[in-house]
N, CA, C and O atoms as a MOPAC input file, in Angstrom:
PM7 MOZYME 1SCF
protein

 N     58.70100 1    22.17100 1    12.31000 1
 C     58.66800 1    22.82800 1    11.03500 1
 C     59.20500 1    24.23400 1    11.20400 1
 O     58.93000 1    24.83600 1    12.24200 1
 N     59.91300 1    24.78000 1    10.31500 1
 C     60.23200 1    26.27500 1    10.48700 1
 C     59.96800 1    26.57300 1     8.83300 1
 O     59.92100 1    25.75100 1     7.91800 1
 N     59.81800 1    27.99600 1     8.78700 1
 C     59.91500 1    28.64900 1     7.33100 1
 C     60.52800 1    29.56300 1     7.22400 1
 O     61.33100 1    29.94000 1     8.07800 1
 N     60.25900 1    30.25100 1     5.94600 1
 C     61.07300 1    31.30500 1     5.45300 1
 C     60.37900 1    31.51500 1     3.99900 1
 O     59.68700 1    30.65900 1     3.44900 1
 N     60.67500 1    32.78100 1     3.47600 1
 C     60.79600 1    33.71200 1     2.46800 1
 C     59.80700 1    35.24000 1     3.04200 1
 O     59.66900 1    35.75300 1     4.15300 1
 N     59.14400 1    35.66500 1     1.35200 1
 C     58.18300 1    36.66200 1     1.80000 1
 C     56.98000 1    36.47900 1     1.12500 1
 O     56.82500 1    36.33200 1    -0.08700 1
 N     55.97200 1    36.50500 1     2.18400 1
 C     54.75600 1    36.29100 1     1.94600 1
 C     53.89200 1    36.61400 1     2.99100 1
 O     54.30900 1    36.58200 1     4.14800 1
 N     52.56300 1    36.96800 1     2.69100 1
 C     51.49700 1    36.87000 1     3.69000 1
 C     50.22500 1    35.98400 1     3.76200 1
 O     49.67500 1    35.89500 1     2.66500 1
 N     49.94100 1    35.66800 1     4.22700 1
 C     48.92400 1    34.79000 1     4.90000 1
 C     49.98900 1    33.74200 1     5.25700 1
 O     51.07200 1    33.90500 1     5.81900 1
 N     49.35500 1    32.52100 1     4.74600 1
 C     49.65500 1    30.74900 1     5.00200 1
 C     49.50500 1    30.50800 1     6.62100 1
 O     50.38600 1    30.01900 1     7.32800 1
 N     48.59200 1    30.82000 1     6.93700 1
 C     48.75200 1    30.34000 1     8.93100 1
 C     48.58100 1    28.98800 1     8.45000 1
 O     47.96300 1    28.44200 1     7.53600 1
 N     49.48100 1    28.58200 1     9.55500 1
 C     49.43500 1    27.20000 1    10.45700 1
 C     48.13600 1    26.24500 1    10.87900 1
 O     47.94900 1    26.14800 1    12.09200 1
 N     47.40500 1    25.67300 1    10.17700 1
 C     46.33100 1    25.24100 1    11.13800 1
 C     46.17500 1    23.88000 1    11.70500 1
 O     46.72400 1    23.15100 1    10.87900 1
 N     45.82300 1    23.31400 1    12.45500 1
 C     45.57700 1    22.13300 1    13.24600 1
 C     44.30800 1    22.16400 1    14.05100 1
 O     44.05700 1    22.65400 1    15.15200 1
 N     43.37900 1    21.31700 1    12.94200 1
 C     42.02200 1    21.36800 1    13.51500 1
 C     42.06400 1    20.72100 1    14.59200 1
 O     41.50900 1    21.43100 1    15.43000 1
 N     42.40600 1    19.77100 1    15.05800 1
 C     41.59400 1    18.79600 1    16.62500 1
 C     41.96700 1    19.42900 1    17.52800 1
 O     41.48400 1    19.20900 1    18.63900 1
 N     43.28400 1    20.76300 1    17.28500 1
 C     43.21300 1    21.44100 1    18.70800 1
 C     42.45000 1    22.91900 1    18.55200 1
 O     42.60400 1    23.89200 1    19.29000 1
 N     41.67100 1    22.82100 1    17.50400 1
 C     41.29400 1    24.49900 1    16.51300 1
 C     41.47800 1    25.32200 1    16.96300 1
 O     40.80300 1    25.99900 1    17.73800 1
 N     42.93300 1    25.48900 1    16.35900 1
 C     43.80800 1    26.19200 1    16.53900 1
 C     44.25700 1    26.47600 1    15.29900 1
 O     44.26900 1    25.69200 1    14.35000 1
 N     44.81700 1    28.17700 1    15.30900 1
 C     44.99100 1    28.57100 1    13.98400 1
 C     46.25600 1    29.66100 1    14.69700 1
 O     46.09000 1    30.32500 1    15.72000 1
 N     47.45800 1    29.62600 1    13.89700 1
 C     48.92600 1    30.27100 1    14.15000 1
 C     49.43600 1    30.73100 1    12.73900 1
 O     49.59800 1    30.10500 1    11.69100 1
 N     49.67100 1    32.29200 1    13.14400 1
 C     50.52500 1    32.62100 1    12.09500 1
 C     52.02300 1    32.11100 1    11.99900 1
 O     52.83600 1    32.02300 1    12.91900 1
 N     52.19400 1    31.78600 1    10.61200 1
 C     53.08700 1    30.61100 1    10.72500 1
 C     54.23400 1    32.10200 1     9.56800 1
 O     54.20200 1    32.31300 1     8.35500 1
 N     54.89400 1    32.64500 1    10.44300 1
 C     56.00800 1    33.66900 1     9.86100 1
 C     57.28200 1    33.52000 1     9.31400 1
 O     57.53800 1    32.31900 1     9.22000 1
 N     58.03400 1    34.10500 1     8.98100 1
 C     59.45600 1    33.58300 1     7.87600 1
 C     60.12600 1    33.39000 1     9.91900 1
 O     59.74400 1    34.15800 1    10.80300 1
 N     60.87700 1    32.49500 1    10.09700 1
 C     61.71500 1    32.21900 1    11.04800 1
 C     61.03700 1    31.60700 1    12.21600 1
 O     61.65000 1    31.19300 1    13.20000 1
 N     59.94000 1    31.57100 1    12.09400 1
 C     58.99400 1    30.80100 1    13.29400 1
 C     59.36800 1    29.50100 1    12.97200 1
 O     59.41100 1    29.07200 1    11.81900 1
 N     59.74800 1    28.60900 1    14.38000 1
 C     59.66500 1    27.19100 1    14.14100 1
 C     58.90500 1    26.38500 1    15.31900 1
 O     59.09600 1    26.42900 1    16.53400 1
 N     58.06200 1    25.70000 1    14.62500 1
 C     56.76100 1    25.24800 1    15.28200 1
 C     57.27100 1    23.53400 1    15.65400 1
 O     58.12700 1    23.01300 1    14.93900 1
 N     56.72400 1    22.85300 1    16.68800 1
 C     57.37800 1    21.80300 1    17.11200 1
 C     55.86700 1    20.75100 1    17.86200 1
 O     55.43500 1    20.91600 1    19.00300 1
 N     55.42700 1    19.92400 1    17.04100 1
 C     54.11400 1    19.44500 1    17.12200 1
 C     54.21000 1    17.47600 1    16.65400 1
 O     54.82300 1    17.01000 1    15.69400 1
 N     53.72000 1    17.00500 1    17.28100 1
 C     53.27100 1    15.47000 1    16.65300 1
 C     52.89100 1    15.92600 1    15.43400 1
 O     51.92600 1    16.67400 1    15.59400 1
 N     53.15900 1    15.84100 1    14.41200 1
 C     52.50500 1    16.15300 1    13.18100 1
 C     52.01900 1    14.62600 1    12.36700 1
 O     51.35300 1    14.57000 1    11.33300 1
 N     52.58900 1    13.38200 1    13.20200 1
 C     51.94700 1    12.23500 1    13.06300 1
 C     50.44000 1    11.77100 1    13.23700 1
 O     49.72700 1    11.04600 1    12.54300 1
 N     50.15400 1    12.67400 1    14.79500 1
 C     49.17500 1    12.34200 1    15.31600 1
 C     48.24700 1    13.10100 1    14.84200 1
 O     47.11500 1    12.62500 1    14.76200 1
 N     48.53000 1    14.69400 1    14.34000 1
 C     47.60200 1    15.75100 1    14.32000 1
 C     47.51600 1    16.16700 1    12.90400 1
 O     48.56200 1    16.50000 1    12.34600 1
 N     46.48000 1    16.18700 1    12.30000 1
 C     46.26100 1    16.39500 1    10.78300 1
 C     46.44300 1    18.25500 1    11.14300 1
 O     46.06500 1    18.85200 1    12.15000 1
 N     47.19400 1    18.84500 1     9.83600 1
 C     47.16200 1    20.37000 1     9.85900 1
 C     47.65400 1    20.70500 1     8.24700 1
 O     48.16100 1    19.92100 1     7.44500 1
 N     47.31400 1    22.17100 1     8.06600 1
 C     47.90700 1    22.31400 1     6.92800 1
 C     48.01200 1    23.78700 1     6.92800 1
 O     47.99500 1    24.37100 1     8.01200 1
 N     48.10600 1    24.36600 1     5.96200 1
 C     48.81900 1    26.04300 1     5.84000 1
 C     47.95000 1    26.73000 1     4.59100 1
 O     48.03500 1    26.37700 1     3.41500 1
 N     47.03200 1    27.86800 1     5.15100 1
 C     45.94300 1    28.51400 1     4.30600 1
 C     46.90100 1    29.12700 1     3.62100 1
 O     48.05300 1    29.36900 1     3.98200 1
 N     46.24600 1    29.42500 1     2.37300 1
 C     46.95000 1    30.19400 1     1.54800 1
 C     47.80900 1    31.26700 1     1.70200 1
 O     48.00100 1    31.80000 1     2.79500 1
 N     48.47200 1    31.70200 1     0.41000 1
 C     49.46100 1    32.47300 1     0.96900 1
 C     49.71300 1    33.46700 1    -0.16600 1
 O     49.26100 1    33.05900 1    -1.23600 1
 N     50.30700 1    34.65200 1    -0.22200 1
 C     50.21300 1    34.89600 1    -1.50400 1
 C     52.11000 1    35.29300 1    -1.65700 1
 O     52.60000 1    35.96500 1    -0.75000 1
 N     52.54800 1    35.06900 1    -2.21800 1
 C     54.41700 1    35.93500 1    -2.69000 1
 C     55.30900 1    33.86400 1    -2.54900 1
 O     54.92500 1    32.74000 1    -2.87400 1
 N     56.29700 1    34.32300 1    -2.03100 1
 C     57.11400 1    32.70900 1    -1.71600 1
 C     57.42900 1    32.38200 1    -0.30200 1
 O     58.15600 1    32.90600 1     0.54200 1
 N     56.52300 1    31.18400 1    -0.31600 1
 C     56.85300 1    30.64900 1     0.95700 1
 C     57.78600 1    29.06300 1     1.03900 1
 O     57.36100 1    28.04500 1     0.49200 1
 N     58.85200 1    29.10500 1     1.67500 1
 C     59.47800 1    28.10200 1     1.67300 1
 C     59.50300 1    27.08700 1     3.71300 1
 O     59.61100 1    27.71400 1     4.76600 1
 N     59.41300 1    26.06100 1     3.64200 1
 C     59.63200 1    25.28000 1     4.81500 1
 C     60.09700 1    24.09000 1     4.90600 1
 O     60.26000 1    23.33300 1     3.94900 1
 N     60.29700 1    23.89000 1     5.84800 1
 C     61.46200 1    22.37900 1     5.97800 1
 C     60.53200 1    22.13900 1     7.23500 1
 O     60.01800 1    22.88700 1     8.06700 1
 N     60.53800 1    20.41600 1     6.95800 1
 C     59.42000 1    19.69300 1     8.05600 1
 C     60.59500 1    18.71300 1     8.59300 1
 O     60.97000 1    17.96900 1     7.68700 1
 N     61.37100 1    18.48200 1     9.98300 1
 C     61.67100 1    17.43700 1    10.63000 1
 C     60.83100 1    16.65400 1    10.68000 1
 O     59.62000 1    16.80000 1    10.51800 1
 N     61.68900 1    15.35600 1    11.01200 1
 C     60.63900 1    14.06800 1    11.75500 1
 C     61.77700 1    13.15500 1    12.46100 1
 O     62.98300 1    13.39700 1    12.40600 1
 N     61.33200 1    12.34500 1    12.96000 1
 C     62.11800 1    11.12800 1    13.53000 1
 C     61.35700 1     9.79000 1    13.14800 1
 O     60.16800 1     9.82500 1    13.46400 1
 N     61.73200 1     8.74500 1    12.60500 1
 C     61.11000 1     7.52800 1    12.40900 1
 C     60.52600 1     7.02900 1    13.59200 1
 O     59.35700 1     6.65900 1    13.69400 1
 N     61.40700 1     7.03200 1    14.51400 1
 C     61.29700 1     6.53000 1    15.98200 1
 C     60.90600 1     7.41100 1    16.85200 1
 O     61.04400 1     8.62200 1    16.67800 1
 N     60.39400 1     6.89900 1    17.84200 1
 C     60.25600 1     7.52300 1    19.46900 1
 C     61.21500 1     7.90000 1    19.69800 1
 O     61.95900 1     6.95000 1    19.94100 1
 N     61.95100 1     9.28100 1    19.81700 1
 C     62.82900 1     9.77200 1    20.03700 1
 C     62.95800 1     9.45700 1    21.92500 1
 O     63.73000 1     8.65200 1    22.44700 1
 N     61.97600 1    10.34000 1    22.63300 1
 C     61.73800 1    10.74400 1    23.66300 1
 C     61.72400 1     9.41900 1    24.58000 1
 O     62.24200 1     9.47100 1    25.69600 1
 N     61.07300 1     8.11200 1    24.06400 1
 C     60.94600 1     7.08300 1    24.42700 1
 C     62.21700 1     6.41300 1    24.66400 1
 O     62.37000 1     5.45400 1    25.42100 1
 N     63.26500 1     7.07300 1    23.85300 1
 C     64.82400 1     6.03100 1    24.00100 1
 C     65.40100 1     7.02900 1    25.33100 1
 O     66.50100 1     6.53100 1    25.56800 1
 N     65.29300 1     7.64600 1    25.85200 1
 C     65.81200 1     8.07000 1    27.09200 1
 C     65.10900 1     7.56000 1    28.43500 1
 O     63.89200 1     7.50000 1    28.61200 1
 N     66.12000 1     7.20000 1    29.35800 1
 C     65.54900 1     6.26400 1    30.31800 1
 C     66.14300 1     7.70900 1    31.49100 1
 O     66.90300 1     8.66900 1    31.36600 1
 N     65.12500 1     7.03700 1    32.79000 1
 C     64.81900 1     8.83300 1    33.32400 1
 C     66.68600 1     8.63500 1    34.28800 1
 O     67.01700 1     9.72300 1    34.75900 1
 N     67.48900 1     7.77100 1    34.49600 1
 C     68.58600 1     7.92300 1    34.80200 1
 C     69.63600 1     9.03200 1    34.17100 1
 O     70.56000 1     9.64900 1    34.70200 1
 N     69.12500 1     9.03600 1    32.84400 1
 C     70.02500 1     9.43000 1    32.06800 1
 C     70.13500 1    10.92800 1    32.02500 1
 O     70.76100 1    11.66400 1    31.26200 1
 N     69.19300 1    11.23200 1    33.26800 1
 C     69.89000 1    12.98100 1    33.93600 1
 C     69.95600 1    13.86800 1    32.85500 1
 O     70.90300 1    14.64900 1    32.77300 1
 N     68.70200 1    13.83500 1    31.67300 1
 C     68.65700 1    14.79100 1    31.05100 1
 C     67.30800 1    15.71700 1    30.63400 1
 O     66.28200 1    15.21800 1    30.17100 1
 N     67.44600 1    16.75100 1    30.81300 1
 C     66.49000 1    17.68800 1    31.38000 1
 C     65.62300 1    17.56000 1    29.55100 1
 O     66.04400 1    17.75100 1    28.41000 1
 N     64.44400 1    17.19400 1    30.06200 1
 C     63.48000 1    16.95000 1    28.61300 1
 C     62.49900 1    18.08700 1    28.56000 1
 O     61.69200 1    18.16300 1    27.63300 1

């Protein structure tokens, strides 16, 4: 996930590791977000973000021959 605009608050949270991250305009955060329930405390002005995903096991389609540094 990464974001952007201007605003303050909205941290990052992910309870099962309780853990709490300020989640800032250009920070990009990189998490199972399948496995791990989280969400983003309030915020006050405009906050905008874009969430990747992959359908698939990305990591799983590389076989360890394939000499690439993970």
């Amino acid at each position: 996930m990464c974001c952007w605009g201007r605003f303050t608050g909205g941290d990052l949270v992910i309870p099962a590791l309780q853990q709490r991250f300020e989640f800032q305009p250009g920070d990009v955060v990189i998490f199972r977000s399948c496995l791990l329930e989280h969400y983003v405390t309030p915020f006050i002005g405009e906050q905008s973000s874009i969430s990747f995903f992959s359908q698939n096991d990305v990591m799983g389609n590389f076989e360890p021959e394939d000499n690439i540094a993970l």
